[in-house]
TIVEX-313037 format. One record per residue (C-alpha): residue in one letter; x, y negated, z negated. Coordinates in steps of 0.25 Angstrom, whole numbers, padded with zeros to 4 digits, always signed. Example, Ala and Ser with C-alpha at 12.3 -4.5 7.8 and 13.67 -1.06 7.14 Angstrom:
<sites>
a+0049+0018-0031 s+0055+0004-0029 
</sites>
This chain:
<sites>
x+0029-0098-0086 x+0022-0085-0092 x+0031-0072-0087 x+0026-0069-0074 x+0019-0054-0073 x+0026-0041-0068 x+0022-0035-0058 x+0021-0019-0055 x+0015-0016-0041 x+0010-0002-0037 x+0006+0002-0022 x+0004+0016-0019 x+0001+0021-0005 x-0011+0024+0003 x-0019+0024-0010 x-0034+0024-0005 x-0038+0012-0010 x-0055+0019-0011 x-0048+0027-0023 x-0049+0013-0030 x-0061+0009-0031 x-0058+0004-0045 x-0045+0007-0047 x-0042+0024-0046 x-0055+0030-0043 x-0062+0038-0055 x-0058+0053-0049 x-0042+0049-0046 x-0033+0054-0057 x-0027+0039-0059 x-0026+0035-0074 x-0013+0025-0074 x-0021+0018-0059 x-0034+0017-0067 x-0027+0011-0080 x-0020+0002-0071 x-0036-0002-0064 x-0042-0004-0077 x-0033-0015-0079 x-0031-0022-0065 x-0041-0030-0054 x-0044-0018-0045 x-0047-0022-0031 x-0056-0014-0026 x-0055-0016-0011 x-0041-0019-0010 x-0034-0017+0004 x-0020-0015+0010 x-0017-0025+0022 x-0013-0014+0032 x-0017+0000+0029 x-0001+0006+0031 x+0009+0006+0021 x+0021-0004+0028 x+0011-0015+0034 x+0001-0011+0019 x+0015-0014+0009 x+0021-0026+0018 x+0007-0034+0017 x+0005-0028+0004 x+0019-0035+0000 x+0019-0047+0009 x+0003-0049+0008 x+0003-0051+0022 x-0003-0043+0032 x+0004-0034+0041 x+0003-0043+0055 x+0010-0053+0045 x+0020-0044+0040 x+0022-0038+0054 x+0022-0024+0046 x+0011-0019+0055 x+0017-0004+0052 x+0024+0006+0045 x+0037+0002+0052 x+0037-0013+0052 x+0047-0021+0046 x+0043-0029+0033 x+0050-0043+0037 x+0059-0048+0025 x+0053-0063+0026 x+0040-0056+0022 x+0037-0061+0006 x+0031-0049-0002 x+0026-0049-0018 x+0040-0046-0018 x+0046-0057-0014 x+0035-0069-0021 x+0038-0061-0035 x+0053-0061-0032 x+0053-0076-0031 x+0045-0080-0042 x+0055-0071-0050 x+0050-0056-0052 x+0059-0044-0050 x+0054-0036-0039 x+0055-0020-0040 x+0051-0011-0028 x+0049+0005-0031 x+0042+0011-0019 x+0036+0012-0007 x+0033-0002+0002 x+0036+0004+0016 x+0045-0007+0018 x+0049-0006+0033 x+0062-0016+0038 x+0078-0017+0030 x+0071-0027+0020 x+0065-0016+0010 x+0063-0025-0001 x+0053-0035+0002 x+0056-0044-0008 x+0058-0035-0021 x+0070-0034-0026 x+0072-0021-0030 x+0068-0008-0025 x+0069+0004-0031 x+0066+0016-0020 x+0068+0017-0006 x+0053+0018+0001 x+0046+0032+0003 x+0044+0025+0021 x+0055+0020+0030 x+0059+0007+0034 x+0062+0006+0048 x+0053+0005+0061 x+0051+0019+0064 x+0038+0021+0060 x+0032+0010+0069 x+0020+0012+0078 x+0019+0009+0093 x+0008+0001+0099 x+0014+0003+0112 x+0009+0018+0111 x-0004+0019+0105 x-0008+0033+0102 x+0007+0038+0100 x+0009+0045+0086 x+0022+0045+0080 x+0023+0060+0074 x+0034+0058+0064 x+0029+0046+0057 x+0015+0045+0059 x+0003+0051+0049 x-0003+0064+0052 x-0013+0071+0045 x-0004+0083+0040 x-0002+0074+0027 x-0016+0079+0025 x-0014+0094+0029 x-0002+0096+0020 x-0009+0089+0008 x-0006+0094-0006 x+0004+0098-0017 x+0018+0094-0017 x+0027+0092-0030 x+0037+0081-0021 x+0036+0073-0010 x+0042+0064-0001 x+0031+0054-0008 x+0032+0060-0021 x+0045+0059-0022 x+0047+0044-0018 x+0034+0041-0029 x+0042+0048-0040 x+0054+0039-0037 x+0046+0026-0035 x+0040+0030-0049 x+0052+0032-0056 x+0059+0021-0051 x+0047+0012-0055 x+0047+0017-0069 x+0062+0015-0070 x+0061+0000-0065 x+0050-0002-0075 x+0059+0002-0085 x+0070-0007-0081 x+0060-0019-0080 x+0056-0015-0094 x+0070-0017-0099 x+0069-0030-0095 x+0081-0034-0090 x+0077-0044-0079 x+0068-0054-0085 x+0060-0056-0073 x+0047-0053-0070 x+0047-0039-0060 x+0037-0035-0050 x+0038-0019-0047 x+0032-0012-0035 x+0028+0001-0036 x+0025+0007-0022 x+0022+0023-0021 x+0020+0031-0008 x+0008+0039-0015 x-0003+0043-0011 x+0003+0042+0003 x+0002+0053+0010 x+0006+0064+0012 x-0005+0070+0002 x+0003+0077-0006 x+0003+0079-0023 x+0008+0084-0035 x+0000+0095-0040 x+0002+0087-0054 x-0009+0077-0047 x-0015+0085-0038 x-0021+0093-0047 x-0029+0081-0053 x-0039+0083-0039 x-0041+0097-0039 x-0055+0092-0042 x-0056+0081-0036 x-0069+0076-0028 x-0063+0066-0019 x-0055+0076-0010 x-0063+0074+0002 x-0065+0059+0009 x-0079+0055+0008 x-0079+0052+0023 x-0075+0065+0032 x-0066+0064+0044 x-0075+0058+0054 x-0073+0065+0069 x-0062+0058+0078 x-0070+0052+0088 x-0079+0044+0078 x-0066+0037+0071 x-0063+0021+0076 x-0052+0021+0084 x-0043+0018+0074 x-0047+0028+0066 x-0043+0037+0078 x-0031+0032+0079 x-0027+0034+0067 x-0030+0050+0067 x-0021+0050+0081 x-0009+0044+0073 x-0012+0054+0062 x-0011+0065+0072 x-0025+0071+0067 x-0027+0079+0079 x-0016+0090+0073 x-0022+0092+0060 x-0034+0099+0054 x-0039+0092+0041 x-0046+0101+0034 x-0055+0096+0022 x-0043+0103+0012 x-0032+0095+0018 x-0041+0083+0015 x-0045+0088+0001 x-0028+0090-0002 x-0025+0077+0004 x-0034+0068-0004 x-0033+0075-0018 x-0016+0075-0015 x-0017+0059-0013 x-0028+0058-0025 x-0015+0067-0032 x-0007+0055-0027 x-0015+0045-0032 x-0012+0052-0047 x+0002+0055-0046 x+0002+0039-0042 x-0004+0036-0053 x+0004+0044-0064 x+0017+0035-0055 x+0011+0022-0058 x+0006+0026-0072 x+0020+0029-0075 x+0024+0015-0071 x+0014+0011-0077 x+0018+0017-0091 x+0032+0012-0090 x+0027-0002-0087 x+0021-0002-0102 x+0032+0004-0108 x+0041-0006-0105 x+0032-0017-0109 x+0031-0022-0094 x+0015-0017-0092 x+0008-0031-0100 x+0014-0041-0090 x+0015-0033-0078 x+0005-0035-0067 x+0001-0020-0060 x-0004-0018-0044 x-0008-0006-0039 x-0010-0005-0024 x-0009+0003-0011 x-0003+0000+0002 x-0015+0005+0009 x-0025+0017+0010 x-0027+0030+0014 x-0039+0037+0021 x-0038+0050+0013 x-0046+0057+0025 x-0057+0048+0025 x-0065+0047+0038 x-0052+0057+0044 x-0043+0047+0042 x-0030+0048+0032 x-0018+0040+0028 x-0022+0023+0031 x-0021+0016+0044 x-0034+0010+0045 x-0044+0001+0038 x-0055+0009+0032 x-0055+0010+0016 x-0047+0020+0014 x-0035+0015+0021 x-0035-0001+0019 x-0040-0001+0004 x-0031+0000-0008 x-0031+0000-0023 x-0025-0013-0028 x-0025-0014-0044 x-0019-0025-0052 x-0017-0026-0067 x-0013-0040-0070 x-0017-0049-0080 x-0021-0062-0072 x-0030-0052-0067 x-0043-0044-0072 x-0046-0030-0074 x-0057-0028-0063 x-0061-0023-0051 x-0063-0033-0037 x-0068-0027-0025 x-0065-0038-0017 x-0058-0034-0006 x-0043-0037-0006 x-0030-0036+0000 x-0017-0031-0003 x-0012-0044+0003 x-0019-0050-0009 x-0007-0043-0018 x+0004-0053-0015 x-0002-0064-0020 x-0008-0058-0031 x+0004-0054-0037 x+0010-0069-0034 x-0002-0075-0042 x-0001-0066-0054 x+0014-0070-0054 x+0013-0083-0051 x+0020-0087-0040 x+0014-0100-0033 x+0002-0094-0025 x+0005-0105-0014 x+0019-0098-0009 x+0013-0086-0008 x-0001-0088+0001 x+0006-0093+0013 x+0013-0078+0013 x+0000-0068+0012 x-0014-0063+0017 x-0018-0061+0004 x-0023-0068-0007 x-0021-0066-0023 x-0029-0056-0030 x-0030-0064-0043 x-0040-0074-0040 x-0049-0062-0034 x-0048-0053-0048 x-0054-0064-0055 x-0067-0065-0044 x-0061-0075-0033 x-0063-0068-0023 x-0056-0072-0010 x-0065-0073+0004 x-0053-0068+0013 x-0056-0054+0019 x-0046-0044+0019 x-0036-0041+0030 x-0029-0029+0034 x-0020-0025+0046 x-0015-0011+0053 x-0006-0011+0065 x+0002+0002+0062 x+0002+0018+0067 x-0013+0022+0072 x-0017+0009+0078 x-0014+0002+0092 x-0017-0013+0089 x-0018-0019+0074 x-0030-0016+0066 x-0036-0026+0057 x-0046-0027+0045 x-0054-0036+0037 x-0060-0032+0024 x-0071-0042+0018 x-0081-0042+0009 x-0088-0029+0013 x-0085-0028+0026 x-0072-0022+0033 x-0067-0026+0048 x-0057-0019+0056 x-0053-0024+0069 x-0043-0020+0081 x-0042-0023+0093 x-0044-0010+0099 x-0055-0004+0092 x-0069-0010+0088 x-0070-0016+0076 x-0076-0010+0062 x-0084-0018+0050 x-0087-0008+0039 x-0095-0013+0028 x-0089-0007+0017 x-0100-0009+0008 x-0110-0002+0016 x-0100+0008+0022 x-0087+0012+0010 x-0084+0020+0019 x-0082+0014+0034 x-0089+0023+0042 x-0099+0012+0047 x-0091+0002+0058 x-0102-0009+0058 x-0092-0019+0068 x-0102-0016+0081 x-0115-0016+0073 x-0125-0028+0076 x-0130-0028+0059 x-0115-0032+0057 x-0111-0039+0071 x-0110-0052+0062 x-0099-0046+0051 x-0092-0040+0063 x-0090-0054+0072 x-0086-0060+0058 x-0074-0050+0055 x-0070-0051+0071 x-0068-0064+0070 x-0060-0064+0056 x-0051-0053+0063 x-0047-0064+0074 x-0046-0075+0065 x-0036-0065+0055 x-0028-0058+0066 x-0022-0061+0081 x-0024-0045+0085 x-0017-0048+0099 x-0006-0054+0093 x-0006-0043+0080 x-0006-0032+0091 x+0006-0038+0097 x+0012-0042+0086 x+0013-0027+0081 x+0017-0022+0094 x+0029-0031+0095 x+0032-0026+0080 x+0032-0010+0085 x+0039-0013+0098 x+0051-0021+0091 x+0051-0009+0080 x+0051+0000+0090 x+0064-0004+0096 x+0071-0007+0082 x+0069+0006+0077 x+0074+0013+0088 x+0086+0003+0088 x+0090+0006+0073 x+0086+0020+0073 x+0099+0021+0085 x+0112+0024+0080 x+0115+0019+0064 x+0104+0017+0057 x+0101+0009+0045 x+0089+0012+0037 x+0080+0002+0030 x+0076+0011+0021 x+0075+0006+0005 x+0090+0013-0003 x+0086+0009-0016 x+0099+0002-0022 x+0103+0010-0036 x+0115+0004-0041 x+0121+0017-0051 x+0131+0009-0055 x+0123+0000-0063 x+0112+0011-0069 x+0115+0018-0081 x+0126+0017-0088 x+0140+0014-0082 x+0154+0008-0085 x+0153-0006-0084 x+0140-0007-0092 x+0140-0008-0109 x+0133+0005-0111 x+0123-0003-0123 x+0118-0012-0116 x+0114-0003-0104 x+0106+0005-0117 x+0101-0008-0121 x+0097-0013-0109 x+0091+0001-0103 x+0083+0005-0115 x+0068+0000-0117 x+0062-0005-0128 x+0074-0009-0134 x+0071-0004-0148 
</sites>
């Protein structure tokens, strides 16, 4: 059998997947991102399966959705029988490397790899679950508010800089050591960066690259309160938007600090990317690039994710292999589709790996065949009071909950959502055909309690562990420095010889 393909993955965070319309949009300062496009099937219309970070990486990993997972929030356990990319690649005989975010929550922080190299930038326990039990209650100390847009600007470090700067180094260093060479297996490395997560804050190094830039307001203004859907509202109650003013410059310093963010990611991942190449390791290495989800960027009022419109639920997702061409698709994916897209292109047996996810291989559909399956997201986390659901086909996106009317948006006719065509008689016969498919997909009664039961039995284990001694979860990366360097049991030349690269 042919060596199977490396694999380097790269996910970034809240990365607006509208800034990709083919690969880095024209204005944004990305040359290592749009190198990496004009070798890779770039989707156009990718989207994440839940638009937050835990319940976005867990399907992401598993490519199950979040009411199969049970990661419904930012606080719910990860179970361990859960088979992730990590796991399918481990067996079939790859060495798996974590550096990075994936928000992880539960005492089994490795998912499958088997090796991490950084604790994560988010905790691991249950103490940021929500509470269905009280809806409308905003949890001040962890919760979003908008003063991530009032305080928008410069800053040299960061609690987010400084964890990018070390999933960075520790990156470059591992690709080093795999260049070496000294494990004769194939590898698989994910990549995972907080940025451009907020808060919006920049190097002046990369902030300077916008001074001029043209894209500092969002193309649709914030729209009054009262003409938001009820979701919409709920999500400017959790973000506490009643005790800010947003001025038009705290927009203007928020988006040009996560455009900033956009290019000191890409200097990151050209770095990788550079060091991939000098150790010989780029021409069989197989390269994804992805987000966990969106990020509204002020759009319509809204920021950060939570919801279903563009700029939350659609990501970039970029891959560079071989088995698959240089184009772009704008078929509309999932990122429950990667899974077993990076199965095929290793080739492990297709057939132990369909029973396990929603998704379905991206390979076929770089080369034209396209699947008929709509695409399916979930949300049950902060801001809402029942589960949300989505479903994105052909032109058409539905979203569905059972407390609110429903919407269709023809994103054709309408980029930017602003029409809800779900009660008009033109469209009565798209809006009963998407209905239905929501009840044929999902069991809302039962997803509803389901997610309550989850909260309820956090609720109690949390309070439980956080009473006397407590053991945290959280991800100690193990660095054994008896074995690094140079030390006393070791033959100084053969460490010289094994450590240096090229050889000669």
């Amino acid at each position: 059998m042919a060596q199977r393909p490396n694999m380097l993955i790269v996910m970034v965070d809240q990365l607006n997947g509208t800034l990709f319309p083919d690969g880095p949009a024209r204005w944004l300062h990305a040359p290592n991102l749009k190198k990496l496009a004009g070798r890779s099937t770039r989707f156009t219309n990718a989207y994440t399966a839940s638009p937050l970070c835990a319940p976005a990486r867990a399907s992401f990993m598993s490519g199950q959705l979040p009411r199969r997972t049970r990661v419904y929030d930012n606080a719910a356990e990860f179970a361990s029988d859960i088979p992730t990319y990590a796991h399918h690649l481990r067996r079939a005989g790859y060495s798996t490397c974590l550096s990075g975010k994936m928000h992880f929550v539960g005492p089994d922080q490795l998912h499958g790899f088997e090796e991490r190299l950084t604790t994560d930038v988010y905790p691991a326990d249950f103490g940021w679950t929500p509470d269905y039990r009280k809806p409308g209650e905003r949890i001040d100390w962890w919760y979003h508010n908008l003063g991530s847009v009032t305080s928008a600007g410069i800053a040299e470090i960061s609690n987010q800089l400084e964890y990018d700067d070390e999933v960075a180094y520790h990156s470059v260093r591992k690709i080093y050591d795999l260049g070496r060479q000294q494990d004769d297996r194939p590898w698989m490395l994910t990549v995972s960066f907080t940025h451009p997560h907020d808060p919006y804050l920049a190097r002046r190094k990369f902030w300077d690259l916008y001074a001029d830039c043209e894209h500092l307001l969002p193309v649709i203004s914030a729209i009054d309160y009262e003409d938001h859907d009820p979701h919409s509202q709920r999500i400017f109650d959790a973000n506490d938007w009643r005790s800010f003013n947003i001025l038009d410059t705290d927009i203007q310093r928020s988006r040009r600090a996560y455009f900033a963010n956009i290019s000191y990611l890409d200097e990151k991942i050209g770095d990788i990317l550079t060091t991939l190449e000098a150790v010989n390791q780029a021409e069989n290495t197989i390269v994804l690039f992805v987000s966990d989800h969106g990020d509204m960027l002020g759009e319509r009022g809204l920021w950060f994710k939570m919801n279903f419109f563009e700029g939350s639920a659609r990501v970039p997702l970029m891959i560079s292999s071989p088995d698959m061409p240089s184009r772009k698709i704008d078929h509309p994916v999932s990122t429950l589709d990667v899974l077993p897209t990076l199965a095929e292109l290793a080739g492990i047996n297709m057939a132990e790996i369909m029973p396990w996810t929603d998704g379905t291989s991206l390979v076929p559909v770089s080369q034209g065949i396209i699947s008929d399956k709509p695409v399916r997201m979930e949300y049950a986390a902060e801001a809402s009071f029942a589960p949300l659901v989505a479903l994105r086909y052909g032109q058409w996106k539905y979203i569905h909950c059972e407390l609110d009317p429903p919407q269709l948006f023809d994103l054709k006719a309408d980029p930017h959502e602003l029409s809800n065509l779900a009660a008009e008689p033109a469209h009565a016969e798209p809006a009963a055909k998407f209905a239905q498919d929501v009840y044929q997909n999902w069991n809302m009664a039962a997803f509803d309690v389901e997610v309550r039961q989850s909260q309820a039995r956090r609720w109690v284990v949390y309070e439980a562990l956080r009473n006397g001694s407590y053991f945290p979860w959280d991800y100690q990366p193990l660095q054994k420095a008896s074995e690094r360097y140079m030390r006393n049991h070791m033959n100084l030349n053969v460490v010289e010889e094994r450590q240096r690269f090229p050889k000669d």
